[in-house]
Structure formats: structure tokens, C-alpha cells
RODO-2510 file (C-alpha; in nm, 4 decimals, decimal comma):
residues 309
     n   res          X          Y          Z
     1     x     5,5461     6,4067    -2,2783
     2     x     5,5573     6,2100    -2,5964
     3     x     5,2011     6,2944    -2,6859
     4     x     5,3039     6,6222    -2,6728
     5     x     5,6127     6,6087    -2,9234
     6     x     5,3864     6,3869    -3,1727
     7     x     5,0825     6,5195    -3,1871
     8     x     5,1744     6,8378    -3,4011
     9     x     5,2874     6,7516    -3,7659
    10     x     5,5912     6,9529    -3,7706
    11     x     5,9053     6,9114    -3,9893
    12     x     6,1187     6,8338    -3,6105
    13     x     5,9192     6,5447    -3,5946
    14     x     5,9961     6,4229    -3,9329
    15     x     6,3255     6,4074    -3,8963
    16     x     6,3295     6,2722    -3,5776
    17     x     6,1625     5,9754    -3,6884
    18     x     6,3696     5,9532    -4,0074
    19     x     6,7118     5,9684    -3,7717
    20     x     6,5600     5,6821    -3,5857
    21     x     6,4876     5,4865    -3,8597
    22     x     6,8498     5,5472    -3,9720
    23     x     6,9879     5,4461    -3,5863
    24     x     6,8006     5,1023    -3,5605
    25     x     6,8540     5,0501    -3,9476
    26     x     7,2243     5,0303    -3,9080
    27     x     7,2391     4,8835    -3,5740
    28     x     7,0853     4,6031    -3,6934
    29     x     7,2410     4,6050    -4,0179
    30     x     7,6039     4,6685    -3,8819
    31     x     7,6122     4,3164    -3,6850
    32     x     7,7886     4,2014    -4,0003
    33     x     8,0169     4,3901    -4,1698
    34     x     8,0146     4,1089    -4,4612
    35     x     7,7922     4,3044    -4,6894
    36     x     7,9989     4,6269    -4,6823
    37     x     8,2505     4,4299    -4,9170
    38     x     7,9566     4,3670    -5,2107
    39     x     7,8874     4,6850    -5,4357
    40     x     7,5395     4,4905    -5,4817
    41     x     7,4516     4,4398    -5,1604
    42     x     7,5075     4,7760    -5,0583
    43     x     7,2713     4,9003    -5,3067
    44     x     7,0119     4,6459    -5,1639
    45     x     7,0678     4,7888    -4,8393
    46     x     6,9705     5,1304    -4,9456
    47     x     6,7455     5,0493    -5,1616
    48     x     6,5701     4,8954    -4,8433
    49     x     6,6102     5,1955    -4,6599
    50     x     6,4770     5,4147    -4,9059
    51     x     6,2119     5,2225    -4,9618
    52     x     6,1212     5,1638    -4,5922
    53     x     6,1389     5,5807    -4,5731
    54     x     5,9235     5,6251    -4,8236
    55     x     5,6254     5,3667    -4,7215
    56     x     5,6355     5,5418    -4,3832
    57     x     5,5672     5,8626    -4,4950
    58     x     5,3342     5,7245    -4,7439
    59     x     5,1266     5,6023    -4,5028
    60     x     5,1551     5,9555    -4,3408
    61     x     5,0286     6,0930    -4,6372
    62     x     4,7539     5,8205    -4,6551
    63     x     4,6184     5,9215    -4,3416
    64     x     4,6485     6,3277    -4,3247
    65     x     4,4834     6,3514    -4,7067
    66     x     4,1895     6,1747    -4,5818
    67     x     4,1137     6,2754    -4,2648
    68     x     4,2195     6,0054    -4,0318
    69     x     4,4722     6,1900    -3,8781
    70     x     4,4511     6,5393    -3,6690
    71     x     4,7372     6,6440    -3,8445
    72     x     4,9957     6,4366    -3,5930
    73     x     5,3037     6,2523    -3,6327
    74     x     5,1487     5,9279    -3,4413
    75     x     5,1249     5,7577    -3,7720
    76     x     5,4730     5,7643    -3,8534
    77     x     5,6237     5,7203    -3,5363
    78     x     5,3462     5,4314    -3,4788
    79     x     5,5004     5,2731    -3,8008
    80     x     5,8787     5,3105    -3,6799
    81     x     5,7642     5,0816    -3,3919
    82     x     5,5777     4,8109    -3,5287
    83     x     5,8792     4,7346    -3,7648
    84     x     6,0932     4,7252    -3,4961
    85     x     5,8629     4,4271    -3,3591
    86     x     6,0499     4,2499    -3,6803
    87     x     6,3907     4,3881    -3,7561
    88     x     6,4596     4,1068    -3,9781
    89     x     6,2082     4,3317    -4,2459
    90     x     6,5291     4,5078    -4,2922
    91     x     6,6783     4,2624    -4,4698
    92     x     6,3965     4,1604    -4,6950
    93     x     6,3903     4,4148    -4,9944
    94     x     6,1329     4,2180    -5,2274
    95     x     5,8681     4,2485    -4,9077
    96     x     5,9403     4,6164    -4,8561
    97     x     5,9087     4,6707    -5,1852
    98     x     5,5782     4,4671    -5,2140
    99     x     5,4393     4,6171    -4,9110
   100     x     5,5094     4,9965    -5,0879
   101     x     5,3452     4,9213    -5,3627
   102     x     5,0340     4,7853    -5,1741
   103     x     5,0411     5,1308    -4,9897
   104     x     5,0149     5,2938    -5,3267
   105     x     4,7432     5,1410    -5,4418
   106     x     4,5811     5,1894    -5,0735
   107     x     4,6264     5,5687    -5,1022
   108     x     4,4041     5,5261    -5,4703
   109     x     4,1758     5,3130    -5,3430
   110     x     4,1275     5,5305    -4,9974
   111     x     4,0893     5,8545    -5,1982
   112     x     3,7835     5,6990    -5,4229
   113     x     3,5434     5,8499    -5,1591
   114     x     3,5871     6,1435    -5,3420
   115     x     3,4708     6,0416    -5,6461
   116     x     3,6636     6,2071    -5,9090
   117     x     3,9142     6,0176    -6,1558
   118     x     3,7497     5,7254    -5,9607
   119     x     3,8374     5,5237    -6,2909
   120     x     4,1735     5,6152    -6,3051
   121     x     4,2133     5,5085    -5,9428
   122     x     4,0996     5,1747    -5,9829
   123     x     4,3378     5,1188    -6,2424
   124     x     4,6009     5,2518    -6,0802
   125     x     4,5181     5,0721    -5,7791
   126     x     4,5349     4,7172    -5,9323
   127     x     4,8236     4,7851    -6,1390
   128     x     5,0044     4,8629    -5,8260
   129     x     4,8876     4,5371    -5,6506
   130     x     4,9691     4,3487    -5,9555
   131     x     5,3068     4,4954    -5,9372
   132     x     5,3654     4,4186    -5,5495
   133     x     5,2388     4,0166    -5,6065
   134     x     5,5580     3,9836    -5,8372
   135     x     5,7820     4,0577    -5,5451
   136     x     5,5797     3,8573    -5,3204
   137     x     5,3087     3,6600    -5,4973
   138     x     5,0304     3,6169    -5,2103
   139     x     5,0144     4,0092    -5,2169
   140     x     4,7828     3,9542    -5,5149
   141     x     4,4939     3,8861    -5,2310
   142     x     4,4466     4,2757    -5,2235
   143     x     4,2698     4,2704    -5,5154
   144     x     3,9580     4,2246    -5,2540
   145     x     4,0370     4,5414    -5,1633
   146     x     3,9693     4,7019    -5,4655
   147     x     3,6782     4,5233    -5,4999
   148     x     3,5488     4,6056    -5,1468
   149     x     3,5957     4,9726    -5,2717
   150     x     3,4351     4,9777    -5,5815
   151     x     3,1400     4,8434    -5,3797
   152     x     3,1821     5,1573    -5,1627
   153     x     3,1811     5,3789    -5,4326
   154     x     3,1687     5,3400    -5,7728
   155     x     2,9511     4,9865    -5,8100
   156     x     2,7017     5,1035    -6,0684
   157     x     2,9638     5,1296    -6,3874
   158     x     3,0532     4,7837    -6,5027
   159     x     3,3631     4,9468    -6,6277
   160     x     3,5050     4,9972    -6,2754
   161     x     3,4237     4,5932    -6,2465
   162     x     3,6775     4,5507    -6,5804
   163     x     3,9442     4,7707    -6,5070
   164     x     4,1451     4,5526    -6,3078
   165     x     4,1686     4,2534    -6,5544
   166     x     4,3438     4,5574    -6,7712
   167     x     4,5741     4,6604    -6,5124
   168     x     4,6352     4,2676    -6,5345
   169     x     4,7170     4,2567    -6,8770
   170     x     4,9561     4,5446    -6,8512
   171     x     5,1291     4,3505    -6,5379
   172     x     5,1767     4,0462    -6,7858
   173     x     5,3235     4,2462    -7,0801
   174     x     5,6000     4,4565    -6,8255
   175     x     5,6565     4,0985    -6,6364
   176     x     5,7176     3,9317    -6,9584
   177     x     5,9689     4,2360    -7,0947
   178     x     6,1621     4,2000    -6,7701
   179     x     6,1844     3,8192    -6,7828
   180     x     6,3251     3,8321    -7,1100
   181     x     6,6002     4,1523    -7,0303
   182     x     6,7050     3,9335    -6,7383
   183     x     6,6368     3,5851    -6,8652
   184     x     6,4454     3,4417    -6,6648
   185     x     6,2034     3,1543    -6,6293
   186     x     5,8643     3,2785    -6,5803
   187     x     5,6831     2,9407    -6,5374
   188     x     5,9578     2,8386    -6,2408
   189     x     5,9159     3,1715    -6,1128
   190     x     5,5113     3,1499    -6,1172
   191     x     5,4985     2,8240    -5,9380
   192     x     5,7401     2,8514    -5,6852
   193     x     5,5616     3,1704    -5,6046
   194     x     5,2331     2,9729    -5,5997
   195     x     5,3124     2,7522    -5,3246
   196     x     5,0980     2,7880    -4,9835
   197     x     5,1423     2,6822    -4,5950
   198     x     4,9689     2,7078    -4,3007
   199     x     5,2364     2,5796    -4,0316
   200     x     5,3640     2,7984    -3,7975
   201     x     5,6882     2,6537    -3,7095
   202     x     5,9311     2,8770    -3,7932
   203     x     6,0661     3,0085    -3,5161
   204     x     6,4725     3,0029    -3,4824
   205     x     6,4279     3,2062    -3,1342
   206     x     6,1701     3,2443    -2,8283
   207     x     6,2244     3,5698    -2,8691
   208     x     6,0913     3,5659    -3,2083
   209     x     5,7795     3,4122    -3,1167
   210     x     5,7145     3,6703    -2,8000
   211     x     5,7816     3,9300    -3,0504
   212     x     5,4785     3,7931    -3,2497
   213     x     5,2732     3,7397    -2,9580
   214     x     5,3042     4,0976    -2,7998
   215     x     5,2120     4,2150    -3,1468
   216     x     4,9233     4,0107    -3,1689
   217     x     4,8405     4,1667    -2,8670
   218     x     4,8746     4,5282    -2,9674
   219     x     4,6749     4,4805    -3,2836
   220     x     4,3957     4,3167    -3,0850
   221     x     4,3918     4,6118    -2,8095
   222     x     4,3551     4,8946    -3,1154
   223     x     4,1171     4,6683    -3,3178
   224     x     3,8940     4,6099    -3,0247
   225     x     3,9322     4,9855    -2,9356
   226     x     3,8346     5,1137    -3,3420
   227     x     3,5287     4,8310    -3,3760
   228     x     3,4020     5,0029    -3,0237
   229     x     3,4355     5,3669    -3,1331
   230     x     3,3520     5,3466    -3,5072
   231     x     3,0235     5,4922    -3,4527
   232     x     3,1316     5,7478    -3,2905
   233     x     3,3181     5,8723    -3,5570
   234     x     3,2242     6,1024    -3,8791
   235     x     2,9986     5,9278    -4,0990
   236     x     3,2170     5,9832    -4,3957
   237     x     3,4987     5,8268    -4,2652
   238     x     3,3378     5,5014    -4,2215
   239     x     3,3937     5,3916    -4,5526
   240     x     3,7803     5,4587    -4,5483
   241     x     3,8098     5,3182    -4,2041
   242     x     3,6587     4,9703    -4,3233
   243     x     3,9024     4,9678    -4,5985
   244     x     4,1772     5,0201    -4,3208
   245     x     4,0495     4,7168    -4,1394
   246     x     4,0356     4,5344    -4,4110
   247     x     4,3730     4,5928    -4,5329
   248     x     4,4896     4,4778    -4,2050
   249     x     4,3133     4,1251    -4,2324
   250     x     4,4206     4,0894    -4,5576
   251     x     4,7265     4,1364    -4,4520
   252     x     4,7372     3,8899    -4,1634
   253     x     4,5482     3,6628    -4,3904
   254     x     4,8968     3,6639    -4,6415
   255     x     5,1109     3,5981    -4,3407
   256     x     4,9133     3,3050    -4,2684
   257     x     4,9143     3,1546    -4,6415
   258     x     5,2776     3,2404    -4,7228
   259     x     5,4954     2,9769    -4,7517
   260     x     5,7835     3,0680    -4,6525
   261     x     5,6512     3,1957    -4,3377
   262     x     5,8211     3,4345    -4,1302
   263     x     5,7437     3,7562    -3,9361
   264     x     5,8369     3,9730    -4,1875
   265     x     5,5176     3,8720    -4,3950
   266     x     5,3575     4,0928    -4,1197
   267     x     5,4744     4,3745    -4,2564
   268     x     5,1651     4,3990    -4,4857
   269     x     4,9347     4,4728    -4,1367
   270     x     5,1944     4,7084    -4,0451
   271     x     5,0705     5,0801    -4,2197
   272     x     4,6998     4,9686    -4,1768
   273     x     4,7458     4,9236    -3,7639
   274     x     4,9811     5,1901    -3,7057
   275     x     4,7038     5,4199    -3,9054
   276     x     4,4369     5,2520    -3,6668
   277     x     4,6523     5,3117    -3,3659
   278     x     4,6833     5,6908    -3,4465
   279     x     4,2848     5,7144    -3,4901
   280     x     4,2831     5,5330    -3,1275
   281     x     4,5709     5,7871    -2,9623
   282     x     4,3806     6,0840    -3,0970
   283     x     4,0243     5,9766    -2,9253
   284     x     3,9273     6,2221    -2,6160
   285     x     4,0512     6,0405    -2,3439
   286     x     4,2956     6,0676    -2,0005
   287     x     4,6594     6,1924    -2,1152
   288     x     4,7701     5,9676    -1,8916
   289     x     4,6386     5,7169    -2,0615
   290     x     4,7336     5,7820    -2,3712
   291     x     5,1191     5,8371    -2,2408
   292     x     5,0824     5,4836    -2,0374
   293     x     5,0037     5,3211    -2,4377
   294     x     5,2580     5,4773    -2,5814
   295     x     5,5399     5,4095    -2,3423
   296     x     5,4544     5,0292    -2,3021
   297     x     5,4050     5,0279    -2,6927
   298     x     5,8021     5,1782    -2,6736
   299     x     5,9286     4,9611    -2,4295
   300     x     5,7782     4,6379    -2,5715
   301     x     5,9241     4,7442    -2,9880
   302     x     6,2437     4,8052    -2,8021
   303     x     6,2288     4,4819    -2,6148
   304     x     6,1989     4,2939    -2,8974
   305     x     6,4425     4,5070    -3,1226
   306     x     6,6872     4,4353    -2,9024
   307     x     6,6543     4,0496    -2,8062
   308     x     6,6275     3,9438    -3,1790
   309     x     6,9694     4,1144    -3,2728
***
């Protein structure tokens, strides 16, 4: 039944997902009523929730523009769930902003199969990662990506090779305007930003830590499922499925150097998996298989929506 309403791109399912978003947004938001009373605050909240909106269908346009999608809704629906894995994201405007501007420079550095305005791309590309490391520093890893791509692509002009060390220097010259309009230190700013750790010990709840372990499960069952069907796909959509993958280890590879290390750092391997996931519900296969994924994947995003409120 659910494959059914999803697997059409229609503008019903678009605004379904968008009045979900808007029901678990506020139910988690609305266990407090503390922030209502802060004019600041509730422009954080919506900036979140614009912001969340917009990476989600993002990522929607990420995959129908390039062909990893048969022009379903899984993606977006796929990336409503994962977040609800960690509803604490909702809280955390400088990741969901980080994490949007990583999926802007994903949708460059995806499209640079094509070839054209391939140096425009790269720029773009690292000027939007260099952006999304000054609202959470470790971001700054994705540079591999666009690294990994111009190997793809474009590896023959050494001017693709320089054009991130200019997107760079433009990063430096808007993050120095901005630390002098607000005043503030840029060298306290840098190095508390710089700081790694590898413990995992942060957990206030068990239910936190079953949330994470359910979700490491999911990502292993669609990872295992892509490395064992990537041949069978088209041949030109190799190269923009490896930069998927990699995105997603990139991303778990942030979570696991952040230091201040929570589950919302996952929210960097959240577009790349639920794009993965959508390539995996859309293989031939028994619909009652597919249903069976999709209504465990529901019941175990509501499971641990729910027990983390």
C-alpha cells in the first residue's frame, strides 16, 4: 500500500510529507513551551524548519536530475524517517544548516558527469563546503569529495585541482567580514572548532543508543544491498552512485571525529542513505517485500521518535 502512494512523484505526496514534517516538528518542539516567549528563538525554530524542508527536497532534486530515482517520492519520505531516528536534529540549527549546504555542493559535484560548466561546479561545490565547516567545522572533510569527483571527471585540467583553494580564499574574506559585523573572535572560534574525539559515551538515554543501533542497522542492510547490485545497474550511474557512498562514509566518518559527539552529527549520512535506500526500494523485486522494508523502517523511526521525547 505505501509503495503504491510513493512511488509516483506527485504534488499529494509532497505535501504529505511536508505536513508530516510539520506534525513531528512541533510535537517534539511543543514539549516546552519556554521558547515561545523568545522572539529569537522562534526565528531559530523556523529557521530550522525551513531549512530542514528545503534539504529534503534538495535531496529530491539531487536524485530525480540525475537519474537515481524513477521519478518516486521514496527519497523524501526515506529522509522524513531517518531524522526521526534523531529528533534532537530539530533543535540543532548550525548542523541543519551545515548539512544543507553540504547537499548543495553534492548536487554540483553529482551533476559534473555531465561535463558542462564542470569548472564552475567545482567552485561552487567547495565554496559551499567551506561555508557548511563554519557551522560545523569537521564538515570541511567533504572536500574529498570534490576531489574524488574531479578524479571522475574532469582530472586532466590542473585548474579543476586549484579551484578549491579559491573557493577557500573567498570563505576567509566573507568569514572575516562577518566576524568583524558581529565581533567576534575568530582564533577562539577556529580552535574550539578544531577540537576532535573518538569516545562514544554520550548517551543520556538507552533509548538513544537503540536509536543509533537500529540505524546502524538500516544503513548496513541498504549498503550491503547497493555494493551487491551496483553492477547491475547503468554504467553511467556508477560514477554518481560512488559519490553517494562516499558521502555517506564521510559522513559517518565526521560523526566519529566530532567532538561534541551526539546523534545529530549523523545527520550528514542522512540524504546520502535515504537516496541509497530509494535506489534499493525501486530494484525488481517481491512487493511484499518491499512493503515488509518499509513498514519495519516506519515502525522502528516511530519507535524511536517516540521513546526519545
Amino acid at each position: 500500500m505505501i509503495t503504491s502512494v510513493f512511488k509516483k512523484s506527485t504534488p499529494l505526496n509532497l505535501s504529505l510529507v511536508v505536513f508530516l514534517v510539520l506534525v513531528f516538528f512541533f510535537i517534539y518542539q511543543f514539549q516546552s513551551f519556554a521558547w515561545t516567549n523568545s522572539s529569537l528563538l522562534i526565528a531559530e525554530k523556523a529557521g530550522i524548519l525551513a531549512v530542514l524542508l528545503s534539504s529534503i527536497f534538495v535531496s529530491n532534486f539531487i536524485v530525480k536530475r540525475n537519474g537515481v530515482s524513477r521519478d518516486s517520492s521514496f527519497t523524501i519520505f526515506f529522509y522524513l524517517l531517518f531524522v526521526l531516528f534523531f529528533p534532537s536534529i530539530l533543535n540543532d540549527f548550525n548542523l541543519v544548516l551545515s548539512n544543507f549546504f553540504i547537499l548543495l555542493a553534492m548536487r554540483r559535484l553529482i551533476s559534473l558527469q555531465s561535463l558542462s560548466a564542470s569548472k564552475e561546479k567545482i567552485f561552487d561545490a567547495s565554496l559551499w563546503i567551506f561555508l557548511a565547516a563554519i557551522f560545523h567545522f569537521w564538515s570541511l572533510v567533504y572536500l574529498i569529495l570534490v576531489f574524488i569527483s574531479i578524479i571522475f571527471h574532469v582530472a586532466r585540467d590542473y585548474r579543476n585541482w586549484i579551484l578549491p583553494f579559491i573557493a577557500f580564499l573567498a570563505t576567509v574574506i566573507i568569514f572575516g567580514f562577518f566576524t568583524i559585523v558581529f565581533n567576534i573572535d575568530s582564533q577562539a572560534y577556529i580552535s574550539s572548532h578544531l577540537a576532535t574525539s573518538y569516545e562514544i559515551n554520550y548517551f543520556t538515554s538507552n533509548y538513544e543508543n537503540a536509536a543509533l543501533s537500529i540505524y546502524a542497522t538500516v544503513a548496513l542492510f541498504f549498503m550491503i544491498s547497493i555494493f551487491a547490485n551496483l553492477s547491475n545497474m547503468p554504467l553511467v550511474l556508477h560514477s554518481t552512485f560512488k559519490k553517494i557512498i562516499a558521502s555517506f562514509f564521510i559522513g559517518v566518518f565526521i560523526y566519529i571525529v566530532s567532538p561534541h559527539k551526539s546523534n545529530d552529527v549523523l545527520i550528514f549520512t542522512i540524504a546520502p542513505l535515504a537516496m541509497l535506500a530509494t535506489s534499493n526500494i525501486e530494484l525488481p523485486q517481491v512487493k511484499l517485500r518491499r512493503e515488509m522494508i518499509l513498514y519495519v523502517l516506519i515502525a522502528c523511526s516511530f519507535f524511536a521518535f517516540f521513546s526519545q521525547l
